[in-house]
C-alpha positions as a printed Julia matrix, in Angstrom:
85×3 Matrix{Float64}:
  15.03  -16.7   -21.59
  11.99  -18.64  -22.04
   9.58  -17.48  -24.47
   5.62  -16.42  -23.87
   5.61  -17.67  -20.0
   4.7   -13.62  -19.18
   1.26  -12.35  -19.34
   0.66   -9.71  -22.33
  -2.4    -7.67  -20.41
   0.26   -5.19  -18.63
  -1.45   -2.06  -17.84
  -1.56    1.05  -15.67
  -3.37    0.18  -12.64
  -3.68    2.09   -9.06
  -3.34    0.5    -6.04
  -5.18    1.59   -2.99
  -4.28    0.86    0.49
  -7.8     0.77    2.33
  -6.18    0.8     5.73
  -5.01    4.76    5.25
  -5.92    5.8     1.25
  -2.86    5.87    0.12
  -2.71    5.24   -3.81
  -0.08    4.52   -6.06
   0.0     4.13   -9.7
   2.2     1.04  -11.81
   1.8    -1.84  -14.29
   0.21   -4.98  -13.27
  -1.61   -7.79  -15.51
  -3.84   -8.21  -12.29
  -7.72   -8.68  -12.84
 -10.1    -6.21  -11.17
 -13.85   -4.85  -12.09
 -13.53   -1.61   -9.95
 -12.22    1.6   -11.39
 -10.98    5.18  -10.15
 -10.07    8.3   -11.32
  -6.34    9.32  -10.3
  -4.95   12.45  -11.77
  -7.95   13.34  -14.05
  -7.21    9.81  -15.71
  -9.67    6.7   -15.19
  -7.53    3.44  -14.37
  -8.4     0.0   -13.42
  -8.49   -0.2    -9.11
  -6.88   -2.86   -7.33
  -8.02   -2.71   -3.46
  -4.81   -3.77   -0.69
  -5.41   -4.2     2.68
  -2.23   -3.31    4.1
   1.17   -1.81    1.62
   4.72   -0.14    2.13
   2.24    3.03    4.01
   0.48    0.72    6.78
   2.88   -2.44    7.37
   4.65   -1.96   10.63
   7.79   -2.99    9.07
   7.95   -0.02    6.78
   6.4     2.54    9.44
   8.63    1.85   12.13
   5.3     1.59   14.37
   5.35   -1.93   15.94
   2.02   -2.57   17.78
   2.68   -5.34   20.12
  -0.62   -6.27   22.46
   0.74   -8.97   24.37
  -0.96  -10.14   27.74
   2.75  -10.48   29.38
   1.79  -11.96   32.81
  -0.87  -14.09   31.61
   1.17  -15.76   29.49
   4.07  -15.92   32.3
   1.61  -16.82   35.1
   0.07  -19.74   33.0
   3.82  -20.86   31.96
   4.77  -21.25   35.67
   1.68  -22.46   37.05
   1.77  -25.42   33.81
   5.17  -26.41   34.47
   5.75  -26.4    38.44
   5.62  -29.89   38.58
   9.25  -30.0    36.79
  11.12  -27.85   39.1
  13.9   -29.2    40.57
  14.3   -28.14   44.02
């Protein structure tokens, strides 16, 4: 293994999903100048916009807005001059 390639600044940090609240506490040598109290503890705060709690992936709630016959309408209308009759 190569030797002092990893940052030494590993702390306890909380991560906070803005999207829903959730927080979560683990080690990162991230930088951040906001702070927050999490079980009676102050701890650095690192701010995510979407995590494991809010991605669609994890929740199993796919939100698909997609303007179906648009789309298909403006498919057939640019493309009718290449159908073979």
């Amino acid at each position: 293994m190569q030797t002092k390639i990893h940052p030494k600044n590993y702390r306890l940090v909380v991560f906070k999903d803005m999207s829903n609240g959730h927080t979560f506490l683990t080690k990162s040598a991230a930088n951040t100048k906001d702070n927050i109290e999490y079980n009676g503890k102050e701890y650095p705060l690192i701010k995510l916009e979407i995590s494991s709690k809010s991605h669609p992936f994890y929740t199993g709630k796919l939100n698909f807005v997609i303007d179906t016959a648009g789309r298909i309408d403006k498919f057939k209308s640019k493309y009718k001059k290449f159908i073979k009759k």
